[in-house]
N, C-alpha and C positions, 0 to 999 in steps of 0.2 A: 419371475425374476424380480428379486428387491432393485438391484442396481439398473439403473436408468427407469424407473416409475418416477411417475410424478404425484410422491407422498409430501402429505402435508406438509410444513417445517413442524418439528416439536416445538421451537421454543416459543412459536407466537401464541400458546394459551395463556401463558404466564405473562407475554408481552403485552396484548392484546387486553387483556383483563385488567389489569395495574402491578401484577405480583412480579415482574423483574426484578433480580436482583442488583440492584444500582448502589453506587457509593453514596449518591446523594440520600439512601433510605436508611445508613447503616446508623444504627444509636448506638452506645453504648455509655455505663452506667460512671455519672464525672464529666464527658465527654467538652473540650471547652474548643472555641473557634480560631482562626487564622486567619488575617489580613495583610496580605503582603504591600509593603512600599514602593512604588516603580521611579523612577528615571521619569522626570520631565524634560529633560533635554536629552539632545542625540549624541553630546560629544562634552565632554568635561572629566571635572574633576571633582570628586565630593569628597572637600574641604572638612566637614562636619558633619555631624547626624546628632542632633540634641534631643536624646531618647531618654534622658533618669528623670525629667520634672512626668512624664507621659508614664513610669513605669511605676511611680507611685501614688498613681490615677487609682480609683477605686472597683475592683471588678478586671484592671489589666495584669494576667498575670507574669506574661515574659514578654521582652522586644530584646529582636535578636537582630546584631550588625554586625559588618564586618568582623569588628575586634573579639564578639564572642563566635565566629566562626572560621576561626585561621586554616588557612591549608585544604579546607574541604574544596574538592574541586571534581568533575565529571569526568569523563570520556572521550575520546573522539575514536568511535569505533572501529571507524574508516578513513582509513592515512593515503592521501596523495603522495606519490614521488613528490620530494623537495618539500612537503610540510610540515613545517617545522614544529607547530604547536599541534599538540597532540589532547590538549585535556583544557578545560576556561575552568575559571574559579564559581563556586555557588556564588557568593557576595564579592561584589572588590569594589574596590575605592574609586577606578577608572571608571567612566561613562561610557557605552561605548552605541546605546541608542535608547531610546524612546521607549520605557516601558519595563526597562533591566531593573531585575530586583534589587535594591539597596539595604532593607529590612523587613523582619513580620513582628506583626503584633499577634498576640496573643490574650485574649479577653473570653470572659462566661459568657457573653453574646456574639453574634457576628455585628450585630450594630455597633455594640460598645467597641469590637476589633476595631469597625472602619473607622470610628468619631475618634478613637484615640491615635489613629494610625494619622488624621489630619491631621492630628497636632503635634507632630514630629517635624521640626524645624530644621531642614537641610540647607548648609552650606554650601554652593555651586558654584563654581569655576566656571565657565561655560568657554568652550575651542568651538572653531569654524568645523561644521561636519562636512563628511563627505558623501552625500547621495544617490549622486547620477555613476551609474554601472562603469561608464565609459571613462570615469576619473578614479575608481578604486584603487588600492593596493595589489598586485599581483601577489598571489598566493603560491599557487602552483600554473608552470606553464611546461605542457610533454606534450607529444605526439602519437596516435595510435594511427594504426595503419599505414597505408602507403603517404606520403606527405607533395607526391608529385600526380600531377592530374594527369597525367599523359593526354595534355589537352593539342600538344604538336600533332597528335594524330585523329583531334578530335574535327570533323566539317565543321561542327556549330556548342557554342558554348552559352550556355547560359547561369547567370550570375545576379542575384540578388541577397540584400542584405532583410533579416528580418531581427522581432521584438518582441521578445516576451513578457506581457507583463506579468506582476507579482500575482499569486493567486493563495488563496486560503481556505484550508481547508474546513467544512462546518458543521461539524457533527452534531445529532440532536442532544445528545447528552454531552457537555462542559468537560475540560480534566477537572480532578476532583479529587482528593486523598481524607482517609482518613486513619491518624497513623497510633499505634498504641504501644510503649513500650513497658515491658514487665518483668519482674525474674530474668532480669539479660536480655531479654529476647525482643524482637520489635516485628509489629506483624504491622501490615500495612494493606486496606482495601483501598483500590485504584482503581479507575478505569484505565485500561491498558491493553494494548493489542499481544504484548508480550511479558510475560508477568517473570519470568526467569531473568529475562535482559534488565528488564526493574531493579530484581533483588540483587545483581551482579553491580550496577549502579551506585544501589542503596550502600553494598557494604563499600565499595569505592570511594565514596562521600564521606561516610559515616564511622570509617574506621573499625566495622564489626566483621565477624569475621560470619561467611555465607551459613551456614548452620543456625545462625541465629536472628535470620531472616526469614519474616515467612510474606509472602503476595498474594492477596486475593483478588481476581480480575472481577469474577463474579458475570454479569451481565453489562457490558459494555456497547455503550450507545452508539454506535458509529466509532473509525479511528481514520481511516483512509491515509494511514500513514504518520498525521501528527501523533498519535496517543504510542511510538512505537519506542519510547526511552525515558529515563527519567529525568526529570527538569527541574533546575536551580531552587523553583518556588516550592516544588513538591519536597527535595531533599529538606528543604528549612522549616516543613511541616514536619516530615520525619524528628530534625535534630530537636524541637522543640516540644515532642513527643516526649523525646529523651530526656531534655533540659524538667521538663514537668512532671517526668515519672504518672502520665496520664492523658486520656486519648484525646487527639487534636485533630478537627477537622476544616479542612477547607475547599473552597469549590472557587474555579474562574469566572468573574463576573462577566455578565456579557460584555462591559467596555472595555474589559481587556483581553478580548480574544483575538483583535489584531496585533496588538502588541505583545501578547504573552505567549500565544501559540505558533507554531515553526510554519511559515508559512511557505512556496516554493515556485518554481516556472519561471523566476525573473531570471533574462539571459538573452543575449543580441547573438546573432547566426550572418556569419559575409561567407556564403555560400554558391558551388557552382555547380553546372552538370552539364557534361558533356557527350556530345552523341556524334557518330559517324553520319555518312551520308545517307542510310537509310533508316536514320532514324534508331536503331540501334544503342543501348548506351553504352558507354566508354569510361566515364569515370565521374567520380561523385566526391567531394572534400566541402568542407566546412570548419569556418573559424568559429567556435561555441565560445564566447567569453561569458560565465555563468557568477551571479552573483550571491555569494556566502555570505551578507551582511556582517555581521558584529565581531563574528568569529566564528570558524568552522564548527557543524553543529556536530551531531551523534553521527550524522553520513555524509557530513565531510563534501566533500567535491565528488563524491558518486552518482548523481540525479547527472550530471550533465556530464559525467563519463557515460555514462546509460544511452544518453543523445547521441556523441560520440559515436558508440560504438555500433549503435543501433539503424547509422545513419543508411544503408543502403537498403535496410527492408527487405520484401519479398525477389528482389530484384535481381540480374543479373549483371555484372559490371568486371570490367576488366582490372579496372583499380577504385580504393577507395580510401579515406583517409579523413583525417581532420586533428586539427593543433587545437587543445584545452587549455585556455588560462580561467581563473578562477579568481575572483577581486575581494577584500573586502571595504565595505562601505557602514558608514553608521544609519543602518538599521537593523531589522529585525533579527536575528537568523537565518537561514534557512534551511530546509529540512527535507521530509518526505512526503510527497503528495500522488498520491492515485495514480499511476501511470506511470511514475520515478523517471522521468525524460524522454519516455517516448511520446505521449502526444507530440514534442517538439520537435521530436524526430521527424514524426510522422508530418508536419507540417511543413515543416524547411521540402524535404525530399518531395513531395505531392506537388505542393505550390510549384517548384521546380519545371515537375513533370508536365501540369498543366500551362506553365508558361511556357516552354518547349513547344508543346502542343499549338497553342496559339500562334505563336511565330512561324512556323514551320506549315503552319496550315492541316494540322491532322486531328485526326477525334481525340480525342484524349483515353478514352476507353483505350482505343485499338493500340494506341502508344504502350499502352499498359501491358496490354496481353502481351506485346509484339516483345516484352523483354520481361516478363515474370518469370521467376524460375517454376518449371516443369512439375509434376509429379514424379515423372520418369527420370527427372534427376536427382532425387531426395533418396537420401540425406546428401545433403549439399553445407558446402562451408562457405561463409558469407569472406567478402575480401577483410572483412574486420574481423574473421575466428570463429565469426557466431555459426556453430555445426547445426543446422536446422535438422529436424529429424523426421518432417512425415507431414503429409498434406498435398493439396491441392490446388494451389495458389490461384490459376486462371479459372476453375468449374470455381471460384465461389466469385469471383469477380464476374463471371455468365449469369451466375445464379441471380447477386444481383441486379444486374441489368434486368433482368426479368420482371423484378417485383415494382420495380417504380413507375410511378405513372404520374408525374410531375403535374399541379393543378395549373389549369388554364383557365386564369382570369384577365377582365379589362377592367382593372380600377386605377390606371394611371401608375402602378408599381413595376419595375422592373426585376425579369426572375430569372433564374436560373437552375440548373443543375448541375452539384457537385462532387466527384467521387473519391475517393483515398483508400489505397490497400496497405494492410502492418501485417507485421511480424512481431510477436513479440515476446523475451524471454520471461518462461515463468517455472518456478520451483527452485528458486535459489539454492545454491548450491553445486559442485557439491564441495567440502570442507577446504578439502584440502588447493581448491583453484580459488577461494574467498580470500584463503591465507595469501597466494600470490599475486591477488586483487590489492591487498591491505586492510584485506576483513579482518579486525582482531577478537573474529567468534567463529564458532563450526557452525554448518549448515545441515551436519544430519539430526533430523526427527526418530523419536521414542513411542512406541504405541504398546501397551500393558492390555491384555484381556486374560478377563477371570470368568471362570464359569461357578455361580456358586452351589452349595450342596441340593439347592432345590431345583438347578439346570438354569434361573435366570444368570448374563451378563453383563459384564461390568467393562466399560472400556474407557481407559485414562488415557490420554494426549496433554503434549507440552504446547499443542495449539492454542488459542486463546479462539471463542466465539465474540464475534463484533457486530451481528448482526446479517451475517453472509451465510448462515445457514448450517455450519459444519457440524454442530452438533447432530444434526437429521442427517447429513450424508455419511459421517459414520459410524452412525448407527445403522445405514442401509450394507456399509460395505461388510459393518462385523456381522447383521443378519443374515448375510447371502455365505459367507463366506465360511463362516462356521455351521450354519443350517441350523439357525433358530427362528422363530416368530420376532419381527422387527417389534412388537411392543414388549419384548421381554430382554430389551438392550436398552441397558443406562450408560450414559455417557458422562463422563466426569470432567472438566475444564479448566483450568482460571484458579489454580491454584497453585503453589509452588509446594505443601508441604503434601499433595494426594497425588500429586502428578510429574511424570519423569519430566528429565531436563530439555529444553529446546533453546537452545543459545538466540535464535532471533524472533521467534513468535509468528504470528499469524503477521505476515507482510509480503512483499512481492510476488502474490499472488503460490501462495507455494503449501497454504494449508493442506488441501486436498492432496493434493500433488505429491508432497512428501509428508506429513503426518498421515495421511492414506494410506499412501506406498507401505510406511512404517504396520500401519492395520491388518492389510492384506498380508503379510507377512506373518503377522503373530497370529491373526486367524486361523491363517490356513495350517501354521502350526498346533494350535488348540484341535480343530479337526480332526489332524493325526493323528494326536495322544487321543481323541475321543473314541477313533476305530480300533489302535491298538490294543486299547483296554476294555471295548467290546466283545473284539476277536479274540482275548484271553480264554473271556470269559464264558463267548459259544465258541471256542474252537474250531474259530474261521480262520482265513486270512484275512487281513483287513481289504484286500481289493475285492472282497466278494462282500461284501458289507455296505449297504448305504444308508442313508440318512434323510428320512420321511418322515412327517407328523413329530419332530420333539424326539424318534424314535429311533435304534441303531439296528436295522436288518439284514437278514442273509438275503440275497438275492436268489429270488426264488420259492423263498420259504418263509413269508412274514410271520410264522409260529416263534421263528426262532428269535425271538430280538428281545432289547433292552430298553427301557426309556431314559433317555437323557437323565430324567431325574433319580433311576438308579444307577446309572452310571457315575455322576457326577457325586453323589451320598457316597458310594465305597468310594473312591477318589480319595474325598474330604477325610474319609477315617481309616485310608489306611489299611482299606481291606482288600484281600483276593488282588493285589495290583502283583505285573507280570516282573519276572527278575530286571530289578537294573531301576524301575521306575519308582519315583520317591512321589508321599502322598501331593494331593491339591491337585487341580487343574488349572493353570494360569501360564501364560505365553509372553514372554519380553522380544520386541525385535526393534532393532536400530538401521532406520535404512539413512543411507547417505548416498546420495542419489551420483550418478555415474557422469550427468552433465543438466545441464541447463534441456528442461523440456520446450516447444516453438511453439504456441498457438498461433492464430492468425486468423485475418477476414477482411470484408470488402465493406466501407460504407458507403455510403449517397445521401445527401441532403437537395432538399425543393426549397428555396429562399424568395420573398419576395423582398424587394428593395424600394424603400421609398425615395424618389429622388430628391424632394425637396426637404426631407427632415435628415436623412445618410438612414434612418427608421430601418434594422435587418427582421425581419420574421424567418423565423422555421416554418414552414407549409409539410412538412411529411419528410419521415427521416426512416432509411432503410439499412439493415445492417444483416451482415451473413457472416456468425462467426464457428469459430473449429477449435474445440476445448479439447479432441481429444475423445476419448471415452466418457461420458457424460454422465455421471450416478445418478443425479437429479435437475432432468428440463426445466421443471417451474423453476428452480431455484438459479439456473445458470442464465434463463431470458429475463430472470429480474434482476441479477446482478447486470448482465448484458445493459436494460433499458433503465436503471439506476444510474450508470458509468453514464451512459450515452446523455441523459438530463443534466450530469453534474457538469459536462464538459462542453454542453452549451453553453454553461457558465461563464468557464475561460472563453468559448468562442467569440461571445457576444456581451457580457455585462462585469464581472467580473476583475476588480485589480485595486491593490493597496497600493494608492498613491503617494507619495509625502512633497512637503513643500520643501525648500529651500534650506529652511532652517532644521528638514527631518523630521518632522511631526508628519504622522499618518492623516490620512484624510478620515473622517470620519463617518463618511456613507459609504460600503461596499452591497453591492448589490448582487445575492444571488438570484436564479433565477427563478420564475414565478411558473402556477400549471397555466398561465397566458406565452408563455414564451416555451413552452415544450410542446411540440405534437405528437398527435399518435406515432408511435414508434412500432415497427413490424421488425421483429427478429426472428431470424431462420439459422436454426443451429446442424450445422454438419459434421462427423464424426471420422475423424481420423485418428485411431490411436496411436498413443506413442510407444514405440519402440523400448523405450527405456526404461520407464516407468512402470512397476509393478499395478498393472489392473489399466496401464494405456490412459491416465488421467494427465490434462495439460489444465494449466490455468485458467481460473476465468473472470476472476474478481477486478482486474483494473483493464480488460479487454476493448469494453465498452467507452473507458475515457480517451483512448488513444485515437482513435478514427475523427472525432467529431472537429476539431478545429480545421483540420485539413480538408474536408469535405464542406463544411459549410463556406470555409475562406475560398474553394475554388468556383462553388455554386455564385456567393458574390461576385468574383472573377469572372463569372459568365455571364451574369445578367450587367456584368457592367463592363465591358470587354476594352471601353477607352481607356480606364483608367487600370485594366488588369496586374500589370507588372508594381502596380502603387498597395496591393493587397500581401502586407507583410506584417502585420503583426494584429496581435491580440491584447486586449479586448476588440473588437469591433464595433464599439460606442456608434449610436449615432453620431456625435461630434466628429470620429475619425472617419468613419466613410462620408459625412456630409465634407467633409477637410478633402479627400480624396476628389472628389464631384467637383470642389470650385477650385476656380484657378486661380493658381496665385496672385497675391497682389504685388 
């Protein structure tokens, strides 16, 4: 069996060695640099831009402002009820925060870009900004679900407010374009999670028409969400590609990766949950006020409909519900990050359950079990719509209780253990419910396989590889599936002019899932034209015919067979093929998946706590998750303990600050290999129902469990101040804040 081994990844030769294909390696022959001009203030007005003494600089050859880019403006792909702005300008005149493009320069160096870009003399207005979440602008405010808690029938209610701070996402490779236009046409290499959604962008911006767009993803460093649309800075690389008739490249410095890339998680929760008198729940609602910064990004007030709707989890409940407002404030954007609102979910709900527990005097575990939904009752439809489809909620929450064995020391710290079980949706889609979401893209995936005249294949996807593996899993799925030798499958990527169309790319977890789906379809189609044309040719039927060694036999009779590779040779030219079938062997299938696939699982973290510095440690973190059908273990426990590291982050270190006047802080801190522990993950296997080959998500799995788990673990080791354990980061400063009493 190719699917579910634990085959190497292909791409870490290439990775591993230095031969990735990266934006930042791409030359070509002219190529001149880009330095974009940012926004020093969070709120004004730019009065002027004194850009012709700087353009007749020597060696500068374009600087591009507003006035040379009228009208060009982006997307907002996804529209709230009541939102009114639908698309933000590349350049405008308005300030609206810290770090917004105003202009780029254009220079035969990137030194000489940045030195002439200082000497652009901006005129500024400067307005009072507005930063703190809870003074924003409302944007959009609706309701999903039930909006009343049936808490008149509720014994005991529990209600706390919690705090997300902002978080960012840090991928090892920078965005980065480099863009070339020629004979009409404008090809552009990107790092990008979606390279179709790019060139959809690009002509949006740029006024061309798609045909004459090409994206090349290439090998992309990390995206986790931000790299998933195209961006003000990137489009002014493209239009001065255009303006120069020659290839322009630019890369994100690192001091402007707070300010330049989409950053996400900022957002306050006045949440409550209610339970009868045996403990039992009753009902669950939440007030999400989520904050969009400067202007709704490319996903809009989706990250925290996601929290919304995601808010009852694996759980049972009678009602559930929660009111979305959305603000914005002069900062950053925001955007897409790793988990798209559930870890928040998952934390508001958990924190809840454990505080419940607390008051009420019961285990917290057993609270768990005593209201998860069933096996026996799946598929199950959450009070918020969400139709779960398969799994075993309480045996992975047993599971891990199993594995943990929480360290016992006496060094003066205070410890705990803490659990959190999710739900979560993965394989976006499908089209046509995005559309009544206010997705303004389709969510079905395209998978192409070719067999060529020598029997090797070739298989193209509109997926984009980011570092997660897919190029190796499907390649596992077309080697099993058609019945060749996994080294004799190429997998094609990250291209918009080699590869069918994928309206969103490789993001909510949905690559495998639905770009798979799409595989296994066109495979198992290739297969059958493979027997058909076998069976012509011995005068089988195709069901008595299998497929061993490269080879097509009768069963029974391995005299009588054919090899792939003359099979595949008459194909190609056309010969001895049976009435009706036209030469070639290649397969198109378009899957659009039927709903939203469920994974799910159990975490637990061991914390120690320092009480005199608020000091949080991870001492051992456990996790059991359920992707589903599993193509590739190695690869689904590294994405698993990847997610699980990054979202220590948010747990504990983690958050783009700004002061008063809206300037970012300029130390964010992710985390270190001193601040992550051994992590044990145990993968369980429940196919899905829906999904062609029973594949579920598994890429942002891992981020959702950890803030909730390690926040209840504090919560235990520090039990007086429990109910005060509400927001993230978990700075020393804010647990040592919790620990003393006020003045």
């Amino acid at each position: 069996m190719v699917i579910g081994s634990r085959t190497p990844r292909r791409e870490d030769a290439r990775l591993l060695t230095g031969t990735g294909r990266f934006v930042g390696a791409v030359r070509l022959p002219g190529m001149v640099h880009a330095f974009v001009v940012r926004s020093p203030i969070a709120h004004g007005r730019l009065l002027g831009c004194a850009a012709d003494a700087v353009r007749g600089l020597d060696g500068v050859l374009d600087v591009i402002t507003a006035r040379e880019a009228p009208g060009a403006t982006l997307p907002c792909v996804t529209v709230a009820p009541g939102q009114a702005q639908t698309s933000y300008p590349v350049l405008d005149d308005t300030l609206r925060y810290v770090g917004q493009p105003v202009a780029l320069v254009v220079a035969r160096t990137p030194e000489l870009a940045r030195d002439a870009a200082d000497l652009i003399d901006l005129d500024l207005a400067e307005l009072p900004p507005v930063v703190d979440l809870g003074e924003g602008v409302v944007v959009t405010d609706f309701t999903l679900g039930d909006a009343d808690a049936l808490e008149a029938e509720a014994a005991h209610v529990v209600e706390m407010s919690f705090r997300y701070g902002r978080a960012a996402p840090y991928a090892m490779e920078p965005r980065g374009v480099v863009a070339h236009h020629t004979d009409g046409n404008l090809t552009l290499w990107t790092a990008t999670q979606a390279p179709h959604h790019v060139r959809d962008h690009a002509a949006h911006a740029l006024g061309l028409t798609l045909d004459r767009i090409r994206v090349v993803a290439g090998d992309t460093g990390g995206g986790f969400g931000s790299k998933e649309h195209l961006y003000p800075d990137e489009a002014l690389v493209c239009l001065a590609a255009m303006r120069l008739g020659r290839p322009v490249a630019w890369a994100e410095t690192p001091g402007d990766r707070l300010v330049a890339s989409l950053p996400a998680r900022s957002a306050a929760h006045r949440a409550r949950l209610a339970l009868d008198a045996d403990g039992r729940f009753v009902a669950i609602h939440a007030d999400v006020l989520g904050d969009l910064g400067a202007h709704p990004s490319n996903v809009g007030t989706s990250p925290f409909a996601v929290t919304a709707s995601m808010l009852p989890g694996p759980y049972r409940f009678e009602r559930a519900g929660a009111r979305l407002r959305c603000v914005l404030t002069n900062t950053v954007p925001t955007g897409s990050y790793r988990g798209f609102g559930m870890p928040e979910a998952a934390m508001t709900r958990e924190r809840l359950i454990d505080e419940a527990a607390r008051r009420l005097g019961l285990d917290p575990v057993e609270l768990r079990l005593r209201n998860l939904i069933g096996p026996e009752e799946l598929p199950y439809t959450s009070r918020m719509g969400q139709a779960y489809d398969s799994g075993d909620y309480p045996g992975a929450l047993r599971a891990l209780c199993e594995l943990v064995e929480a360290p016992a020391k006496d060094d003066g710290r205070r410890r705990g253990v803490g659990y959190s079980c999710q739900v979560e949706g993965t394989g976006l889609g499908p089209s046509e419910a995005m559309r009544r979401m206010g997705m303004r893209a389709g969510g079905f995936e395209t998978a192409v396989v070719r067999m060529e005249p020598d029997a090797s294949v070739v298989v193209s996807a509109g997926v984009a590889g980011m570092g997660q593996g897919i190029e190796t899993t499907l390649a596992q799925i077309a080697a099993e599936r058609v019945g060749v030798p996994l080294a004799g499958v190429r997998v094609v990527l990250g291209d918009t002019a080699a590869t069918p169309y994928s309206g969103i790319g490789s993001i909510a977890s949905r690559s495998l899932v639905v770009g798979g789906g799409a595989l296994r379809q066109a495979a198992d189609r290739l297969k059958e034209r493979l027997l058909a044309l076998a069976a012509h040719r011995l005068e089988a039927a195709p069901e008595d015919l299998e497929l061993v060694d490269a080879t097509v036999r009768v069963k029974g009779d391995p005299r009588a067979a054919l090899t792939l590779r003359e099979i595949a040779t008459h194909a190609w030219r056309g010969w001895d093929l049976p009435e009706g079938f036209s030469p070639g062997l290649e397969e198109r299938a378009s899957y659009d998946p039927p709903d939203t696939t469920y994974a799910y699982g159990a975490h637990a973290a061991a914390v120690a706590v320092d009480p005199e510095t608020g000091k949080v440690e991870v001492e051992g973190y456990w996790a059991v998750a359920d992707s589903g059908v599993v193509v590739n273990p190695a690869i689904v426990e590294g994405q698993l303990a990847g997610g699980i590291a990054q979202s220590i982050g948010m747990a504990l270190t983690e958050e783009v600050v700004y002061t008063a006047d809206g300037q970012p802080g300029a130390m964010y801190l992710t985390p270190t290999v001193r601040d992550v522990p051994d992590i044990t993950v145990v993968l369980r296997s429940s196919p899905s129902p829906i999904t062609p080959g029973g594949m579920k998500g598994a890429g942002e799995s891992g981020t959702i469990g950890p803030p909730a788990a390690i926040a209840n673990a504090v919560a235990a080791a520090l039990p007086e101040v429990a109910e005060r354990v509400t927001r993230t980061p978990m700075t020393p400063e804010v647990v040592w804040g919790w620990l003393s009493p006020p003045r």
